[in-house]
PDB file as gemmi writes it, atoms N, CA and C in Angstrom:
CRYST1    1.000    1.000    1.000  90.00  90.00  90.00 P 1                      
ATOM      1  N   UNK A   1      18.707  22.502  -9.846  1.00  0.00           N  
ATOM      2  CA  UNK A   1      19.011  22.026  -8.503  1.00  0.00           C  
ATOM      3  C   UNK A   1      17.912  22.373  -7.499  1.00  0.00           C  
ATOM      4  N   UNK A   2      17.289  23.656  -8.014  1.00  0.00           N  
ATOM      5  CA  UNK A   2      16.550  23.878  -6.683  1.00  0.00           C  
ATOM      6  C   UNK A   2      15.025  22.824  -6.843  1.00  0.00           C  
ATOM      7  N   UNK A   3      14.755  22.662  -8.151  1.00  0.00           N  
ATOM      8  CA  UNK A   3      13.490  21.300  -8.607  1.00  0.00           C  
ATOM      9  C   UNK A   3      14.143  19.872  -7.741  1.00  0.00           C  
ATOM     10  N   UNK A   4      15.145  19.839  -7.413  1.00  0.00           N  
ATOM     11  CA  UNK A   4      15.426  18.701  -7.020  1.00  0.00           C  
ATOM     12  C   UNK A   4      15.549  18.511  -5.670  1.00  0.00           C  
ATOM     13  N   UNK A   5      15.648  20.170  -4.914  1.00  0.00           N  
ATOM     14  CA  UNK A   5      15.445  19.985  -3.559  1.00  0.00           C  
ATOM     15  C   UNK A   5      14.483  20.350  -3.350  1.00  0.00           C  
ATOM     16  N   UNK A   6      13.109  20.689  -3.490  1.00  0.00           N  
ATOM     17  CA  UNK A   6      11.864  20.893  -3.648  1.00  0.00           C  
ATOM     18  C   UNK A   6      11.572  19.095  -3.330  1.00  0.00           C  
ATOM     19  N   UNK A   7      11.935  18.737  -4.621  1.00  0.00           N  
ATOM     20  CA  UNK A   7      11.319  17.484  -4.689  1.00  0.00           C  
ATOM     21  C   UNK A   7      11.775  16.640  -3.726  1.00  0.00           C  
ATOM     22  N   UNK A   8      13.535  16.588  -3.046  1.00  0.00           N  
ATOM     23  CA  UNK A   8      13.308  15.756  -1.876  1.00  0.00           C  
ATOM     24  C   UNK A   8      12.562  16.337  -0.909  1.00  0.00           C  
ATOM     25  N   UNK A   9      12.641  17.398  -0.342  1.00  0.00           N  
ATOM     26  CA  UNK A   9      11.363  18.072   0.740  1.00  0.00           C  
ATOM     27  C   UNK A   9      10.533  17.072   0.580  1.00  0.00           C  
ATOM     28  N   UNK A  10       9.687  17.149  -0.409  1.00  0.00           N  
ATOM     29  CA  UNK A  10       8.234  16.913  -0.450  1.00  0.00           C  
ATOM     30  C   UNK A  10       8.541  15.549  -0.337  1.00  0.00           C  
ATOM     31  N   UNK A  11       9.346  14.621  -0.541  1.00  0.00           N  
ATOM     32  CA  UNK A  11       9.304  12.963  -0.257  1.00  0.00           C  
ATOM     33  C   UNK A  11       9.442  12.873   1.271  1.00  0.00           C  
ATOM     34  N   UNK A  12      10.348  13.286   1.584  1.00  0.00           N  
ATOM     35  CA  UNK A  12      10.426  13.857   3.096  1.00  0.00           C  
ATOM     36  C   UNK A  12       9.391  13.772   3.756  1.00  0.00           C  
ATOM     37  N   UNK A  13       8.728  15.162   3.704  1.00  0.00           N  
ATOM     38  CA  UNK A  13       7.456  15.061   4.174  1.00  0.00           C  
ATOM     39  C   UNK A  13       6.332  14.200   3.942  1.00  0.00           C  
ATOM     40  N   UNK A  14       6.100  13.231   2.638  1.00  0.00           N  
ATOM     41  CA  UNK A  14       5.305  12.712   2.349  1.00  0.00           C  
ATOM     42  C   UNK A  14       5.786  10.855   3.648  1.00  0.00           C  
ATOM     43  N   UNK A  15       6.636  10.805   3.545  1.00  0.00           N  
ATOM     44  CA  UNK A  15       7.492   9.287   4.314  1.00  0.00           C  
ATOM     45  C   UNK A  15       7.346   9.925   5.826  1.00  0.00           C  
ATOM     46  N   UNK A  16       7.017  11.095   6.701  1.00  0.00           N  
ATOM     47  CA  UNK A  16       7.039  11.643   7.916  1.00  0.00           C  
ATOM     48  C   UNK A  16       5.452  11.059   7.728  1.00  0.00           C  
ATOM     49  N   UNK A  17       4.560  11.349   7.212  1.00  0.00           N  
ATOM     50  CA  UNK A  17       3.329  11.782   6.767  1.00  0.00           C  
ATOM     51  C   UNK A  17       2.879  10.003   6.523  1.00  0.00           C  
ATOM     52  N   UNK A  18       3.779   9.399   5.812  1.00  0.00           N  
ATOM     53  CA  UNK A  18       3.316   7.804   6.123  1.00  0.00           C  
ATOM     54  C   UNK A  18       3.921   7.375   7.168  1.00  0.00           C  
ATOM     55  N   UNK A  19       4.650   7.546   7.867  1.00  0.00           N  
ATOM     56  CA  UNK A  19       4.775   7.052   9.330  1.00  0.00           C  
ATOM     57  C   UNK A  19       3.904   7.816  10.475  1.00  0.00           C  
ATOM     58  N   UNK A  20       3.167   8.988  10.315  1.00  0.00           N  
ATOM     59  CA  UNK A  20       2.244   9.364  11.211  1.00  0.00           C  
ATOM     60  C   UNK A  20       1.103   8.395  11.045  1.00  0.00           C  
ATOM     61  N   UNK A  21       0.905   7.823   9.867  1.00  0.00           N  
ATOM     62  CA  UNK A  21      -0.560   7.296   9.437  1.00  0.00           C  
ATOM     63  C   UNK A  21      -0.583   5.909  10.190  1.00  0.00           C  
ATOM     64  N   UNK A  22       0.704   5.104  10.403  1.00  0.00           N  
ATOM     65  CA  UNK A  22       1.415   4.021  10.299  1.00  0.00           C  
ATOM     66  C   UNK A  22       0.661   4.000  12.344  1.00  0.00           C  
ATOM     67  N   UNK A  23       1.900   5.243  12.946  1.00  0.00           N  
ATOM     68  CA  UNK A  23       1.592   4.941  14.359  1.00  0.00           C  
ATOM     69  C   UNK A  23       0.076   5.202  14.581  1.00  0.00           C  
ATOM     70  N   UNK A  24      -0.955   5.654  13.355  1.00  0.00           N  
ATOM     71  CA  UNK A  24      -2.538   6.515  14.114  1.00  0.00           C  
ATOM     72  C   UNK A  24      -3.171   5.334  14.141  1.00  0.00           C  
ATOM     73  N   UNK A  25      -2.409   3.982  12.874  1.00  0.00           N  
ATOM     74  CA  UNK A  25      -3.200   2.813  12.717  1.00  0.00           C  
ATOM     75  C   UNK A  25      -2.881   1.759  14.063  1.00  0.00           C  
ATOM     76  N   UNK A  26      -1.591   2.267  14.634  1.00  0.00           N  
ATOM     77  CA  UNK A  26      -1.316   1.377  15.798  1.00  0.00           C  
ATOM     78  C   UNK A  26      -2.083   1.750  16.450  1.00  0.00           C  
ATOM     79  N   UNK A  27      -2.252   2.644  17.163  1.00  0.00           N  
ATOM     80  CA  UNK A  27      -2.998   3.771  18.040  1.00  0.00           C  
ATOM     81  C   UNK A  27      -4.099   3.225  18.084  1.00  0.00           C  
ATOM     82  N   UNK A  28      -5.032   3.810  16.556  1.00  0.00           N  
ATOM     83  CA  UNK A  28      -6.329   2.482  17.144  1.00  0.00           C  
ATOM     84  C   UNK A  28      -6.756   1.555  17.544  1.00  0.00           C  
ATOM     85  N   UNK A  29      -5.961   0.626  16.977  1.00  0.00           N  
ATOM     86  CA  UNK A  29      -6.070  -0.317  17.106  1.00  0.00           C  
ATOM     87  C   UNK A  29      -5.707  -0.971  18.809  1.00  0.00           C  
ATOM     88  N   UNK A  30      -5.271   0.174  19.415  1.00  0.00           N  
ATOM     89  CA  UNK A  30      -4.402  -0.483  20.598  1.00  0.00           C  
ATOM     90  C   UNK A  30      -5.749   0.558  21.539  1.00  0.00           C  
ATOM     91  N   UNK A  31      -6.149   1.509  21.251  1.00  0.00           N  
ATOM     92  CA  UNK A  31      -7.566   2.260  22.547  1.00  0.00           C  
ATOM     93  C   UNK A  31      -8.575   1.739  22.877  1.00  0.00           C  
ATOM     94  N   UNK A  32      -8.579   1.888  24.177  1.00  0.00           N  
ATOM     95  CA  UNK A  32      -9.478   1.633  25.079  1.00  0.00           C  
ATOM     96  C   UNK A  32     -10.222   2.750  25.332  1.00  0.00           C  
ATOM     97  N   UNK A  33     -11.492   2.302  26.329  1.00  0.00           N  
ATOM     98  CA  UNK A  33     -12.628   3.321  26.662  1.00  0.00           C  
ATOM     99  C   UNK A  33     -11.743   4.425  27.455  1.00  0.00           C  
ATOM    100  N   UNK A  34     -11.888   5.895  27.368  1.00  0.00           N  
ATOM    101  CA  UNK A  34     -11.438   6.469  28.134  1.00  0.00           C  
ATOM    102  C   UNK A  34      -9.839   7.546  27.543  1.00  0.00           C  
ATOM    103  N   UNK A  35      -9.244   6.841  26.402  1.00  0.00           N  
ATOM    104  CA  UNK A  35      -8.494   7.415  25.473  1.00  0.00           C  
ATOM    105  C   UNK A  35      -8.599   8.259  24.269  1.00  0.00           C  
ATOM    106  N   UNK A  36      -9.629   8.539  24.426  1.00  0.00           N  
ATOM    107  CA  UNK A  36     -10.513   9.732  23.580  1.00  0.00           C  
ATOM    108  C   UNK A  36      -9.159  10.656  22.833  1.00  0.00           C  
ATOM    109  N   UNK A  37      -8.656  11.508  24.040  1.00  0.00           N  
ATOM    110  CA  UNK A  37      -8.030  12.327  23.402  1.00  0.00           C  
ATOM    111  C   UNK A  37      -6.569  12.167  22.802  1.00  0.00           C  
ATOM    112  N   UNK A  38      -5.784  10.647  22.933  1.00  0.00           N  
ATOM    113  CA  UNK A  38      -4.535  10.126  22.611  1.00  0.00           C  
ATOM    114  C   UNK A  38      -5.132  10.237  21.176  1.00  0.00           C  
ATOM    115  N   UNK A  39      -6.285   9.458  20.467  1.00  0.00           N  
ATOM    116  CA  UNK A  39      -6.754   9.085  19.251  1.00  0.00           C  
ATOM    117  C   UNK A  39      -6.748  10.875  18.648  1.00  0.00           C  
ATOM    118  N   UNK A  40      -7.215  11.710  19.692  1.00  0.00           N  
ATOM    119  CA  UNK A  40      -7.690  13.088  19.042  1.00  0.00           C  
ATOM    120  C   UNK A  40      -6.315  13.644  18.831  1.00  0.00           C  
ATOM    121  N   UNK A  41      -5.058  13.651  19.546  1.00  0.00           N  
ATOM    122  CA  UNK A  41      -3.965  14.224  19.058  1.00  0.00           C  
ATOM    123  C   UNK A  41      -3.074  13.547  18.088  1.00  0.00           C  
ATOM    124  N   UNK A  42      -3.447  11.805  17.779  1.00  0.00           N  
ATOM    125  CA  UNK A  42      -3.053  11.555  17.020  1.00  0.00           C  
ATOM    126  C   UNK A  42      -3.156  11.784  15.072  1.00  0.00           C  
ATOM    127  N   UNK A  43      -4.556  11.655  15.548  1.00  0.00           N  
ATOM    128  CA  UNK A  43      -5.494  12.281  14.262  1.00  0.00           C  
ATOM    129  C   UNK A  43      -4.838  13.609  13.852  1.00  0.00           C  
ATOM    130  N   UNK A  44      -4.845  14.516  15.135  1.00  0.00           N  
ATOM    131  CA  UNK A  44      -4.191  15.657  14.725  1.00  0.00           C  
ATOM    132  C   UNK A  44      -2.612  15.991  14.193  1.00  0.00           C  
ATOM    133  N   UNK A  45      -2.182  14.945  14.898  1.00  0.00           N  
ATOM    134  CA  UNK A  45      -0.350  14.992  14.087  1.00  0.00           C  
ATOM    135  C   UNK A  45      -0.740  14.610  12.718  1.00  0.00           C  
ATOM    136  N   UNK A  46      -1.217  13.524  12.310  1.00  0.00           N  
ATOM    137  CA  UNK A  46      -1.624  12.967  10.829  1.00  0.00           C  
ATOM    138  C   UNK A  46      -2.166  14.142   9.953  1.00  0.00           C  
ATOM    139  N   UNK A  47      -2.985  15.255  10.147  1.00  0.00           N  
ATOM    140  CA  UNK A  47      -3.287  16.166   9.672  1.00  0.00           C  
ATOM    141  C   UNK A  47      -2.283  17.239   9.520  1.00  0.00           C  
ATOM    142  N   UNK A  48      -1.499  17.284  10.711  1.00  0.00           N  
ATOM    143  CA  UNK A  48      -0.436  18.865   9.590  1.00  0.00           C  
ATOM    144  C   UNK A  48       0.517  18.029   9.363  1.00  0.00           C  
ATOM    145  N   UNK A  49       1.008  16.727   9.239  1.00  0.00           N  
ATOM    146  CA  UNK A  49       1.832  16.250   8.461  1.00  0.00           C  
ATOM    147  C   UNK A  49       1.330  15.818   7.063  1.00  0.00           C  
ATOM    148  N   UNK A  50       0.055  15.909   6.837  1.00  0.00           N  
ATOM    149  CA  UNK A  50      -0.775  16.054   5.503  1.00  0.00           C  
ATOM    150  C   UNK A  50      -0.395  16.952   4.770  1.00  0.00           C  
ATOM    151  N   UNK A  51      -0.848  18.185   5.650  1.00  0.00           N  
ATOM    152  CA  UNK A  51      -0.535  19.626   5.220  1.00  0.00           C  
ATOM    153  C   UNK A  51       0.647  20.003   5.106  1.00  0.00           C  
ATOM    154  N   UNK A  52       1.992  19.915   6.066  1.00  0.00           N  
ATOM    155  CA  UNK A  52       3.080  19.797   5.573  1.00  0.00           C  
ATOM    156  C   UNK A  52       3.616  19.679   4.341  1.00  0.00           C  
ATOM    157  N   UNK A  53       3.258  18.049   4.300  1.00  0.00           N  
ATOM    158  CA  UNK A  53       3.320  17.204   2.770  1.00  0.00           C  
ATOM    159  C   UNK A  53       3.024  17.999   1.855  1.00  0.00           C  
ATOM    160  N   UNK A  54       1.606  18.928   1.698  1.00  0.00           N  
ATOM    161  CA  UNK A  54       0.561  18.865   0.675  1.00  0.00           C  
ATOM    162  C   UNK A  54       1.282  20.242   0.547  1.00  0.00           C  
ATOM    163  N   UNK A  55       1.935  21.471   1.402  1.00  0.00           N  
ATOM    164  CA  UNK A  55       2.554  22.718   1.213  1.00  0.00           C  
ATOM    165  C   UNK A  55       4.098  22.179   0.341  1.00  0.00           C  
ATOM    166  N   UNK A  56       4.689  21.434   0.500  1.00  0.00           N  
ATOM    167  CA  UNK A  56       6.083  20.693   0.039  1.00  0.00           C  
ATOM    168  C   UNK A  56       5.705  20.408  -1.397  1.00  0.00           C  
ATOM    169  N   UNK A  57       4.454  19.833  -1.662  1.00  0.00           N  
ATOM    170  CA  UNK A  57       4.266  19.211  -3.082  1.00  0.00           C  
ATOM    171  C   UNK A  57       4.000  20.625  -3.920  1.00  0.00           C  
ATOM    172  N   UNK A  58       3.413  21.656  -3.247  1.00  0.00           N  
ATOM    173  CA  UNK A  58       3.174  22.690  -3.923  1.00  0.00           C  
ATOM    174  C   UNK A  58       4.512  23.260  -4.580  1.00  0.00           C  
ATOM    175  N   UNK A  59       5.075  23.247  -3.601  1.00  0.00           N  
ATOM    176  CA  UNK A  59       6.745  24.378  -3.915  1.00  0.00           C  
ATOM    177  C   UNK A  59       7.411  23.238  -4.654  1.00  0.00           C  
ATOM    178  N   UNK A  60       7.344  22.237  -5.040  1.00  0.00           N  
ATOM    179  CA  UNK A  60       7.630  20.917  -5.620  1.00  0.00           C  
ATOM    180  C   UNK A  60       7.368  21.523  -7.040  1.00  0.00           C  
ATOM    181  N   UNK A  61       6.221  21.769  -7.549  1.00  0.00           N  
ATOM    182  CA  UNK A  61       5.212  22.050  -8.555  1.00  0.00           C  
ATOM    183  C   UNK A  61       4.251  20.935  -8.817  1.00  0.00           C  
ATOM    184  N   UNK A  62       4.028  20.098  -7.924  1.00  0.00           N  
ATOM    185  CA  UNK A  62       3.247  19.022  -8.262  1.00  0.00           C  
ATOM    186  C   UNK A  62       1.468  19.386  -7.330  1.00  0.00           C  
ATOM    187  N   UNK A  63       0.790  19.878  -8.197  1.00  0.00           N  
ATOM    188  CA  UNK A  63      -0.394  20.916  -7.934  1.00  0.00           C  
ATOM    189  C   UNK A  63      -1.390  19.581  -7.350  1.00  0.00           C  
ATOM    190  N   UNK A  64      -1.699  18.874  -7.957  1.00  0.00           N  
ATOM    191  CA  UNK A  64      -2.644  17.967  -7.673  1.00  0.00           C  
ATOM    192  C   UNK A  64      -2.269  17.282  -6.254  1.00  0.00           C  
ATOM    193  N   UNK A  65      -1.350  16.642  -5.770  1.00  0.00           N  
ATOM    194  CA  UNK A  65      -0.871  16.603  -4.549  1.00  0.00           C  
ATOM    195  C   UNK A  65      -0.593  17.113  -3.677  1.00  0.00           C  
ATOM    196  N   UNK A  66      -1.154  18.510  -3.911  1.00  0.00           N  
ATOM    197  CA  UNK A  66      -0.849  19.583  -3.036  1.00  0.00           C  
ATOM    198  C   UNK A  66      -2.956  19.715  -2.233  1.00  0.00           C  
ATOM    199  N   UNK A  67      -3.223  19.290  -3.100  1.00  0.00           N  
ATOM    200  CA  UNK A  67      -4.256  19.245  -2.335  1.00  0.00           C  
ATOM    201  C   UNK A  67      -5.144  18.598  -1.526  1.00  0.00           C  
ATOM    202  N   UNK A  68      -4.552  18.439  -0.170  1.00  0.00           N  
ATOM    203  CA  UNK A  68      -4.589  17.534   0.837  1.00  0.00           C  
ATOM    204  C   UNK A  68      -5.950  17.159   1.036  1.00  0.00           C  
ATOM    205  N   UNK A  69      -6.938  17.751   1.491  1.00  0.00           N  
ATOM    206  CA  UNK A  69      -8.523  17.547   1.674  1.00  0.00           C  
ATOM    207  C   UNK A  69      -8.532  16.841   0.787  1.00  0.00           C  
ATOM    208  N   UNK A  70      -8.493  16.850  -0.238  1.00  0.00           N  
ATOM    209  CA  UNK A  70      -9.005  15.456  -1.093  1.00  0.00           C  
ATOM    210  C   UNK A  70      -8.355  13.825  -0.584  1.00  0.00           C  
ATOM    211  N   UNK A  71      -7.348  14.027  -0.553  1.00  0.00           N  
ATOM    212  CA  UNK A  71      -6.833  13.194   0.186  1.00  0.00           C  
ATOM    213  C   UNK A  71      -7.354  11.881   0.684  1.00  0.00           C  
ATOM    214  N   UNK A  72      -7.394  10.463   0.180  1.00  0.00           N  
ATOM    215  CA  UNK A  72      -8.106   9.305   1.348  1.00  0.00           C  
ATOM    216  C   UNK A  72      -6.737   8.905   1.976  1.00  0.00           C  
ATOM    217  N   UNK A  73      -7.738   8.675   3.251  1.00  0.00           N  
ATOM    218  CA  UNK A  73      -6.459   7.028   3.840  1.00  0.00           C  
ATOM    219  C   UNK A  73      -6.972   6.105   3.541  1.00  0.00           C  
ATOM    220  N   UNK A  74      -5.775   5.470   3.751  1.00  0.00           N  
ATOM    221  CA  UNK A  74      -6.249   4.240   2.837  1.00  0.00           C  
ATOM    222  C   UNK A  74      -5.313   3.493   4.058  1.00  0.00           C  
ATOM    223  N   UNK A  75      -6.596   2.167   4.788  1.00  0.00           N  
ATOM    224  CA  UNK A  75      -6.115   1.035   5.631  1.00  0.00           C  
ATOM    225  C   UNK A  75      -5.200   0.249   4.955  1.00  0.00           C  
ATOM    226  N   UNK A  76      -3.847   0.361   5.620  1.00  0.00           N  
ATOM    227  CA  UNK A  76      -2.673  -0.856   5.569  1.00  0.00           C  
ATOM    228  C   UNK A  76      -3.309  -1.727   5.923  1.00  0.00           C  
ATOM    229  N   UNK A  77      -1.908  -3.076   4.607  1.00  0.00           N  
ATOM    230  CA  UNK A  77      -2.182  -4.283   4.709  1.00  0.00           C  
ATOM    231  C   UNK A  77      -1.707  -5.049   6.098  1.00  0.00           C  
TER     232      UNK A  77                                                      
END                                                                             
């Protein structure tokens, strides 16, 4: 039982973690000159919801997904 709540955590966090990516792609797409730092705190939510994710996959036991820096984004269709 406890492998199985590990493992929802980490989906959890991983679906928080694709909807941060989701609003950073709106975000760009929507700044203008002068919004520097909306893009810089967005970037930054996308990053500890990485890390979040990537601490969740650990206690998960899923090692390779735990290691966020490697990590690409990858542009939605």
């Amino acid at each position: 039982m406890a492998a199985r709540a590990a493992l929802n955590t980490w989906l959890g966090k991983l679906d928080t973690y694709a909807k941060e990516l989701y609003t950073m792609h709106s975000v760009i797409q929507n700044l203008k000159p002068g919004m520097e730092l909306l893009h810089a705190v967005s970037a930054n939510i996308v990053k500890d919801s990485a890390e979040e994710a990537g601490a969740a996959a650990k206690k998960a036991g899923l090692h390779s997904c735990a290691h966020v820096k490697r990590w690409e984004y990858l542009v939605p269709d």
